[in-house]
Residue, then its C-alpha position, 0 to 999 in steps of 0.5 A: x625277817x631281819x630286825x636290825x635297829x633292835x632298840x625301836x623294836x623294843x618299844x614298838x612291841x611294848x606299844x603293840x602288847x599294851x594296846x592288845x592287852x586293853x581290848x583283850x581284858x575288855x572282851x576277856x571281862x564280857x565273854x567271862x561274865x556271859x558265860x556265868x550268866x548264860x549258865x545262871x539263865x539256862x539253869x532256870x529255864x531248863x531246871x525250874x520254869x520250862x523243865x523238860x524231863x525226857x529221861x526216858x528218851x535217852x538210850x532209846x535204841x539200846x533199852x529197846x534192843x535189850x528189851x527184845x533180846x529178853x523177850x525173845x529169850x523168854x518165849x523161845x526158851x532157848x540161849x543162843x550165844x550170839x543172842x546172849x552176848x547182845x544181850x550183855x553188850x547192850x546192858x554193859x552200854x545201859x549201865x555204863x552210861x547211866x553211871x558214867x555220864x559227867x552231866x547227870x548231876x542231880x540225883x533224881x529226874x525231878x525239877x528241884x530248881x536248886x542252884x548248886x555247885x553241881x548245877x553251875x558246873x553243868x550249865x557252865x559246861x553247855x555255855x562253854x561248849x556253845x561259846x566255843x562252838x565245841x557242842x559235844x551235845x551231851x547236855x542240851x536245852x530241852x524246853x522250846x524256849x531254851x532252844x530258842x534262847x540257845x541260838x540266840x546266845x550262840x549268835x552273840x558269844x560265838x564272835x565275841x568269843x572268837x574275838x576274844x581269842x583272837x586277841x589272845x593269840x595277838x598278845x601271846x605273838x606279840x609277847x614271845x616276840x618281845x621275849x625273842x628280841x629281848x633275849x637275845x639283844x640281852x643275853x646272846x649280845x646280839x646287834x641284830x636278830x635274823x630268822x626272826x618270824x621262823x623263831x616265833x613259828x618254832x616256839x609257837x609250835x612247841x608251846x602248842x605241843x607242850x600245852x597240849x601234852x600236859x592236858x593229855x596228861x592231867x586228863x588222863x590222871x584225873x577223869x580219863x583215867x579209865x582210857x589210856x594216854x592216847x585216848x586222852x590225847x585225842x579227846x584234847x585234840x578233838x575239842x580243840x579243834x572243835x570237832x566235839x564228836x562227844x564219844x568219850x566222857x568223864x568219869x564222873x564217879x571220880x569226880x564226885x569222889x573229890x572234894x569241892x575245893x579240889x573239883x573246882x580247882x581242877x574244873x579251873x586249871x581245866x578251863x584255863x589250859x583249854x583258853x590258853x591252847x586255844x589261844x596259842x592255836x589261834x596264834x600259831x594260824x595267825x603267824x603262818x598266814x602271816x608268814x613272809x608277808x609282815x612289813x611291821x618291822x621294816x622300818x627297824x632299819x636305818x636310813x642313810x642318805x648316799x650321794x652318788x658319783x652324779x650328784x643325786x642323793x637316794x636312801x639306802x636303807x642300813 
């Protein structure tokens, strides 16, 4: 793509990130407020009215393996080292799970229907998870009604968040276009831009690279840093690609360890790298589909009426 009239290019971006702008802060604002809503509701219902505590649930399978490891020990009175090391393995998973566990907040099993900072975390987690459709599945509703409400709020966040994101990715095309076309009609002096769309691919996957390897990073010095950098990488790789298998989690040891000005700066930088890469994923798709196909700046160019060697006048296009 050429942009040739780059003055008209100018102000037909500035309307286009405007008129974007409006509708993003518009759905940006409901699907914000949905999920501290979301998050107040299920806290209530799952924490106070319709607590379920299936605790003992949890780790089912592998308490029972230990069990019958341990009992056959005892009666067989004899050691068999495959026997002893499933028998290690199986209570190394117990305990690693019970104390690494990001979502075991509250200090003990019982309903204590006291909203904290720890409880907005948590449920905030599950609203986010659902809203964009990750469901790592760690932390869930238990009681009926919350299942229930659970489907329904995923059928009303799931496409407003989708728009929501959508609309980001529209503004940040729109913007680096605008970046482009200002950069070099301004500092390159340039009367005419070529290779337009590939320019806006190209950036975009850099930036997608570059958002991506600094969470990889921030994850791995904070509540990953028990796994190498690769292992963060793929963690932030899965949730954005919405995949969420749910195999690696936070050290939340670590997590408790910081202060509460620190967790909710980091829970923030968190969320807002995790919306901005999704955003930039959802752009990047959008101009690929795009690609090769966009008509919009066809009319950058200049009409010039000819008059041929007959006498007809046709436009020829500048």
């Amino acid at each position: 793509m050429i942009i040739e009239n780059i003055p008209q290019a100018k102000k037909k971006l500035i309307k286009e990130i405007k008129k974007i702008l409006k509708r993003f802060l518009i759905f940006f604002v409901i699907v914000l407020s949905s999920l501290v809503l979301g998050a107040l509701m299920f806290f209530y219902i799952e924490e106070c009215y319709f607590y379920t505590d299936d605790s003992s649930n949890s780790n089912s399978k592998t308490k029972e393996e230990l069990c019958q490891g341990l009992t056959q020990l005892n009666v067989t009175g004899t050691v068999k080292t495959s026997m002893v090391g499933d028998i290690l393995r199986n209570m190394t998973k117990w305990c690693s799970d019970k104390e690494t566990n990001i979502y075991d907040f509250a200090d003990n099993d019982e309903p204590t229907c006291q909203f904290n900072y720890r409880m907005f975390y948590k449920w905030s987690h599950f609203t986010l998870s659902v809203a964009f459709t990750i469901g790592y599945g760690e932390n869930v509703a238990k009681s009926m009604i919350g299942k229930g409400l659970t489907i329904i709020y995923a059928l009303i966040m799931i496409p407003i968040t989708t728009a929501s994101l959508v609309l980001s990715g529209r503004l940040i095309t729109a913007s680096i276009k605008y970046l482009i076309v200002v950069f070099e009609s301004n500092v390159l002096k340039r009367t005419k831009i070529i290779r337009f769309q590939r320019k806006v691919v190209g950036i975009e996957v850099l930036l997608n690279a570059v958002l991506i390897g600094l969470q990889a990073v921030l994850y791995h010095k904070t509540v990953l840093h028990y796994r190498d950098l690769f292992d963060a990488f793929y963690y932030i790789f899965i949730s954005l690609s919405t995949i969420g298998f749910g195999d690696i989690r936070y050290d939340m040891a670590y997590f408790r360890s910081l202060g509460r000005a620190t967790q909710s700066a980091l829970v923030m930088t968190y969320i807002i790298l995790f919306y901005i890469s999704y955003s930039l994923l959802a752009s990047f798709i959008s101009t690929l589909t795009s690609l090769g196909t966009d008509k919009s700046f066809k009319t950058f160019r200049t009409v010039k009426m000819v008059r041929s060697n007959s006498g007809n006048m046709f436009k020829v296009f500048m």
